[in-house]
PADRENTI-231151 format. One record per residue (C-alpha): residue number from 0; x, y, z. Coordinates in steps of 0.02 Angstrom, whole numbers, plus 50000, padded with zeros to 5 digits. Layout:
<sites>
(site NUM; (X; Y; Z)) ...
</sites>
This chain:
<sites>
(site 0; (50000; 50000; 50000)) (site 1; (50058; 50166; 49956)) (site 2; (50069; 50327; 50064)) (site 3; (49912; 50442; 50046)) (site 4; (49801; 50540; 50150)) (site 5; (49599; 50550; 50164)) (site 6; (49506; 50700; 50205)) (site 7; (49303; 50685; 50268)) (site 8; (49183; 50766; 50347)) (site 9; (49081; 50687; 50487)) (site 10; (48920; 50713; 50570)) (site 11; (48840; 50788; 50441)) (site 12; (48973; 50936; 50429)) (site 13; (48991; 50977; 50638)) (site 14; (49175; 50877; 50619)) (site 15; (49308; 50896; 50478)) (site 16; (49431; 50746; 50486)) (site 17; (49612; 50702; 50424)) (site 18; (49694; 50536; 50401)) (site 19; (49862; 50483; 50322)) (site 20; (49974; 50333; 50306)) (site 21; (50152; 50391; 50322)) (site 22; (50249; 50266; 50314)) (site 23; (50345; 50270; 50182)) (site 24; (50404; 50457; 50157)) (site 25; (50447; 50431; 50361)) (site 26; (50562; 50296; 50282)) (site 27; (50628; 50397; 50169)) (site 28; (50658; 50526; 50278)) (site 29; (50747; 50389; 50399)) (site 30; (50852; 50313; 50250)) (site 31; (50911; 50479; 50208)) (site 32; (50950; 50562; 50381)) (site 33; (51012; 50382; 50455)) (site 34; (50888; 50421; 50604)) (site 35; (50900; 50302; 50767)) (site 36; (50730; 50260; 50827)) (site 37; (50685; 50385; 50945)) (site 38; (50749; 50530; 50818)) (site 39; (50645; 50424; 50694)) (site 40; (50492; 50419; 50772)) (site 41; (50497; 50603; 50830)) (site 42; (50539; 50688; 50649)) (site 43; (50407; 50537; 50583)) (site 44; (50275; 50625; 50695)) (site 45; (50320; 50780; 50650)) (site 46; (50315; 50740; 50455)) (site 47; (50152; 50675; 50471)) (site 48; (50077; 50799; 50544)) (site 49; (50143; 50920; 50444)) (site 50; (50093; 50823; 50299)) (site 51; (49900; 50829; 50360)) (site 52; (49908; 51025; 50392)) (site 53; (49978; 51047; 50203)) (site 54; (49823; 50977; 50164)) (site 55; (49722; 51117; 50224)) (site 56; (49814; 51220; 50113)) (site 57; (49765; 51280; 49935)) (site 58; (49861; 51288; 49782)) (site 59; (50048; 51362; 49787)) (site 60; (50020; 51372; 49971)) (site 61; (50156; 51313; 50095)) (site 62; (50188; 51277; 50271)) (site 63; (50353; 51270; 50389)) (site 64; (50345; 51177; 50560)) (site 65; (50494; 51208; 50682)) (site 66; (50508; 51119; 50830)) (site 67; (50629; 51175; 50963)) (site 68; (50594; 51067; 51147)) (site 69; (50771; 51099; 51221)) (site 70; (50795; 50910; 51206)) (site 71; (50953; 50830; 51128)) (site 72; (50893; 50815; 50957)) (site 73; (50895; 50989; 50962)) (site 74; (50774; 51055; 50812)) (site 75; (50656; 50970; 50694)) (site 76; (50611; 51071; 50542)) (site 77; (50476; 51007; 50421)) (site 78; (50398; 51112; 50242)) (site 79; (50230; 51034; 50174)) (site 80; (50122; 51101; 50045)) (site 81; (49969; 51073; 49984)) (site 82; (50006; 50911; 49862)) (site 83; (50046; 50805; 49956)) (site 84; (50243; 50839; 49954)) (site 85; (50341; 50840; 50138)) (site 86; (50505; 50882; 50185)) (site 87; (50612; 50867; 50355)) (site 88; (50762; 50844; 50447)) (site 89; (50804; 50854; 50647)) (site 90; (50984; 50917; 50711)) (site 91; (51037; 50776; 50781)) (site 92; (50969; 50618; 50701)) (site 93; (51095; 50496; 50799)) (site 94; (50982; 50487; 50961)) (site 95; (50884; 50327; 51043)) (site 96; (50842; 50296; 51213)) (site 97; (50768; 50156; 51306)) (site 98; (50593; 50145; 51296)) (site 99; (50477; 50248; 51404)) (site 100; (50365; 50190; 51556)) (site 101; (50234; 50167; 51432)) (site 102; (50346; 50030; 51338)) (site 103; (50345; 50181; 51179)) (site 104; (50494; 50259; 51104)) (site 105; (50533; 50406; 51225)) (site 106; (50499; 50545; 51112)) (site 107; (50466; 50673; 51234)) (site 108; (50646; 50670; 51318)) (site 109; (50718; 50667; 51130)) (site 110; (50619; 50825; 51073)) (site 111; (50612; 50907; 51251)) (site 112; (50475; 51014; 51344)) (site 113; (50575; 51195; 51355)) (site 114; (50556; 51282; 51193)) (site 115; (50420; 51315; 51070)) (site 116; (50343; 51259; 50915)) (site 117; (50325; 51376; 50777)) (site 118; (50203; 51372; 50602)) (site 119; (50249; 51470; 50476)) (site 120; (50107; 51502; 50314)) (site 121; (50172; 51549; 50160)) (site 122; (49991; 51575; 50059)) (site 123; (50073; 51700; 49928)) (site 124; (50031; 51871; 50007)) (site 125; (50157; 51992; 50049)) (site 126; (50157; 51948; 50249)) (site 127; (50157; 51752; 50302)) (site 128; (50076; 51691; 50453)) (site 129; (50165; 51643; 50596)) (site 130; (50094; 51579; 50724)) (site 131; (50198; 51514; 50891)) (site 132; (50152; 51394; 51079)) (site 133; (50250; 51334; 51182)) (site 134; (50289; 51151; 51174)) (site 135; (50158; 51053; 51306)) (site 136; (50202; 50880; 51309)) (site 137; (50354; 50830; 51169)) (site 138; (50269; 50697; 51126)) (site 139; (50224; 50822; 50969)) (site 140; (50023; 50726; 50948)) (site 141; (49968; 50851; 51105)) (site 142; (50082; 50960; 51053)) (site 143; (49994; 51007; 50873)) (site 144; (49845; 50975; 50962)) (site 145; (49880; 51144; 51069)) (site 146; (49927; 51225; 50898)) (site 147; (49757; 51220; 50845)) (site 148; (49660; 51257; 50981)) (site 149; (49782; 51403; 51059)) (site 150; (49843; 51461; 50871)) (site 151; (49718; 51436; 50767)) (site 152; (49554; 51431; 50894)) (site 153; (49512; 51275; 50820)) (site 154; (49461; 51123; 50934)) (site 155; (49575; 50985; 50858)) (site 156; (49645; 50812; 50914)) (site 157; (49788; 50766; 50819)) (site 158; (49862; 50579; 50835)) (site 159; (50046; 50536; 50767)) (site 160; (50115; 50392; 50756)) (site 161; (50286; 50273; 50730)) (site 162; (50332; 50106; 50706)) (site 163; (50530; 50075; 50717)) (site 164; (50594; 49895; 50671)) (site 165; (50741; 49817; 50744)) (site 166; (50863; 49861; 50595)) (site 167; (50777; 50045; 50636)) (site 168; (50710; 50031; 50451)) (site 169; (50495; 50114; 50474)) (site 170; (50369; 49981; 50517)) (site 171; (50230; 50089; 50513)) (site 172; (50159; 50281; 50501)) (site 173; (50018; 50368; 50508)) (site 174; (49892; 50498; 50591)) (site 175; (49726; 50594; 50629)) (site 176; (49666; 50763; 50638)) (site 177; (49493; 50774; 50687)) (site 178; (49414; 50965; 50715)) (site 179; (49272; 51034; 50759)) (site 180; (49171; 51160; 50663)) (site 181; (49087; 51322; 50715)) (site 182; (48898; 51259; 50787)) (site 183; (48975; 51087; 50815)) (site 184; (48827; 50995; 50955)) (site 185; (48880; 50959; 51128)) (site 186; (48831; 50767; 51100)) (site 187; (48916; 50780; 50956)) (site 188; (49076; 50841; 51054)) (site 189; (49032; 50727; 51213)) (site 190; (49031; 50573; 51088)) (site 191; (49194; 50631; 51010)) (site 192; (49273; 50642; 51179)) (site 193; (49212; 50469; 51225)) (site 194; (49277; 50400; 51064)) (site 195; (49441; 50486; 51105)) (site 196; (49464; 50405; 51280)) (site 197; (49404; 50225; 51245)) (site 198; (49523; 50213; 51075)) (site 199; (49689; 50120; 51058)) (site 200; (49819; 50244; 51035)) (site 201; (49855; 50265; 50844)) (site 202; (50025; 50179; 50845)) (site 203; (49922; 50015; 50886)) (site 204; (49788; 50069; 50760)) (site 205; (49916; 50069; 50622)) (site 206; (50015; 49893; 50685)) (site 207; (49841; 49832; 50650)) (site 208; (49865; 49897; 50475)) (site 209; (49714; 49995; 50453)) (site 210; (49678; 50096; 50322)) (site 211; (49665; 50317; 50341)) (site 212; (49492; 50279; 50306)) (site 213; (49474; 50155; 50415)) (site 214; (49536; 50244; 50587)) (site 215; (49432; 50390; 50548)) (site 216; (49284; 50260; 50559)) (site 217; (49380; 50184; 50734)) (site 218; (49372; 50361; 50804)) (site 219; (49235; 50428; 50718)) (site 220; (49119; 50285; 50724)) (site 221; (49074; 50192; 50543)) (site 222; (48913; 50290; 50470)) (site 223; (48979; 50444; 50533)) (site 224; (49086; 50484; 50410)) (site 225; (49082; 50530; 50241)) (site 226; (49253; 50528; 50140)) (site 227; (49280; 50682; 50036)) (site 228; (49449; 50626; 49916)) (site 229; (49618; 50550; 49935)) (site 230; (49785; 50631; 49918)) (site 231; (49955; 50511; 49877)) (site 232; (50087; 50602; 49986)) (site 233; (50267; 50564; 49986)) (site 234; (50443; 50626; 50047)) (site 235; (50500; 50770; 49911)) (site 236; (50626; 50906; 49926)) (site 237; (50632; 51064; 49820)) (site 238; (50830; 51086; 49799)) (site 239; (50921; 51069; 49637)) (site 240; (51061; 51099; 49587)) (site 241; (51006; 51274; 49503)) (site 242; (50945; 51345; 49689)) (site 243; (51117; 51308; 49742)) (site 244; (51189; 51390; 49615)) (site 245; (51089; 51566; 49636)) (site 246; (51134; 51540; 49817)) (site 247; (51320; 51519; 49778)) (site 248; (51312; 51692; 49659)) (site 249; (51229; 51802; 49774)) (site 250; (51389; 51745; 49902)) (site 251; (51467; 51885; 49811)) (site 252; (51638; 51866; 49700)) (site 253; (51766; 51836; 49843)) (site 254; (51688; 51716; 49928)) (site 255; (51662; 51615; 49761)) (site 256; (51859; 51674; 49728)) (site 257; (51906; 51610; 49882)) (site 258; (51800; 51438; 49839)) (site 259; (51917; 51418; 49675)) (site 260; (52090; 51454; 49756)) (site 261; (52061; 51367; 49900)) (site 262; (51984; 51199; 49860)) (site 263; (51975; 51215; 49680)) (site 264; (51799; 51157; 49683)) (site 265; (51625; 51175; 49777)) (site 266; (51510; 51056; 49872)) (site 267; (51329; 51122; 49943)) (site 268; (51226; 50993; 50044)) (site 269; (51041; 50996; 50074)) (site 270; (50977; 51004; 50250)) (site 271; (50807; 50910; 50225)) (site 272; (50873; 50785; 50112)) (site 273; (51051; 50756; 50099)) (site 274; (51086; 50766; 49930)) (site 275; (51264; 50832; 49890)) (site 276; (51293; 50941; 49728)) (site 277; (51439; 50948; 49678)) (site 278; (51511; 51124; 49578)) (site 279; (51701; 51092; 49460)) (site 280; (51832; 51241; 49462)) (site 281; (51734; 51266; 49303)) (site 282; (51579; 51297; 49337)) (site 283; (51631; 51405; 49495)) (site 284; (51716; 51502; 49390)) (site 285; (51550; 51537; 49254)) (site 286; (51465; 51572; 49439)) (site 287; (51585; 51707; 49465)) (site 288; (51567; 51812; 49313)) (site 289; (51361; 51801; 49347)) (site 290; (51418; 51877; 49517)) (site 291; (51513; 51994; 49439)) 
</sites>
């Protein structure tokens, strides 16, 4: 099965509702940041949530999520937009601990509870929209929870979730977004809330291997929801070799001068994905008369 993500609406329009399967652009992600499992699962959470808030997007739209707990995989940056295409990378991707007292990868003393979390919109106007918390829990599923409803003023639940095999290769990913709309009925919200307690935690919803559609029924309840369209989403960066170019002109000539005399060559590597690009003595120097 491949990644996608399901958007719905549920009793009869009071509750808009997300779900994704994740796993493999958090694999990709892992594969190219060599992530240990507690890095893994925090920057999976992270990814797939940011994924699902994308999808409220329109168009050209985009979205930056920066996660900064204090803990000692210092920050976790992630870029969605509204495709379907994520991005993401966290500081330190060489961290694991044991596992917590819940028998769960320890996410909240990898991310850390001193800092804040930060969403940036781009949605193409001259201003973007930031919007900033403080960081509640780590675990990052309560944490976007308290974006929502302290940001945005939208009652949300958001569930993340990650899956870590013993070769620290993704088992599973996935999540939920469920939010209430203006009017919503308090036995609407009551049932909600019920749902929400009595539920297996979505990291056991997804080793089940059930579908997005299928744990927005678990939590929603089957014939309350009606499923709106599906999205494939998947791990894609933006860089090329071009960007890195512009971004090695506008160094100005003497740092590009100092490039060719001193090592003959370039080498620029992206942050959310690794790749290396590689510039000859050449092409620095056709660089360096566009500077000029």
């Amino acid at each position: 099965m491949s990644d996608y993500l399901v958007r719905a609406l549920a009793y009869n329009g009071q509750v808009r509702a997300f779900g994704v399967r994740s796993t493999e652009l958090v694999g990709e992600a892992q594969r190219r940041h060599q992530t240990w499992p507690t890095a893994s699962a925090a920057l999976g959470r992270a990814m797939t949530a940011g994924v699902m808030m994308g999808s409220m997007l329109k168009g050209e739209d985009k979205l930056t999520v920066k996660i900064e707990g204090g803990g000692p995989i210092g920050a976790i940056l992630v870029d969605s937009d509204a495709k379907g295409n994520v991005r993401g990378y966290v500081s330190n991707p060489q961290v694991h601990f044991d596992l917590n007292e819940h028998g769960k990868l320890d996410v909240r003393r990898a991310v850390g509870t001193e800092g804040f979390m930060t969403v940036v919109k781009d949605l193409g106007l001259k201003d973007f929209f930031t919007g900033q918390v403080p960081i509640v829990s780590g675990e990052l599923g309560e944490d976007f929870t308290y974006y929502f409803v302290s940001s945005e003023q939208i009652p949300s639940s958001v569930g993340v979730g990650v899956l870590v095999n013993p070769d620290n290769t993704i088992l599973a990913s996935g999540g939920f977004i469920i939010q209430l709309m203006p009017g919503a009925e308090d036995e609407t919200i009551d049932e909600i809330e019920n749902r929400l307690k009595t539920i297996d935690p979505i990291s056991k919803l997804i080793q089940r291997g059930l579908t997005p559609e299928e744990i927005l029924e678990e939590l929603l309840g089957k014939g309350n929801v009606k499923f709106l369209d599906t999205v494939p989403v998947q791990f894609k960066c933006r860089c090329s070799k071009e960007r890195f170019a512009d971004a090695i002109v506008s160094l100005g000539k003497e740092e590009i001068e100092d490039m060719i005399q001193t090592d003959g060559q370039g080498e620029a590597q992206c942050h959310f994905c690794n790749e290396i690009y590689h510039f000859s003595k050449e092409e620095l120097e056709a660089l360096l008369e566009a500077a000029k």
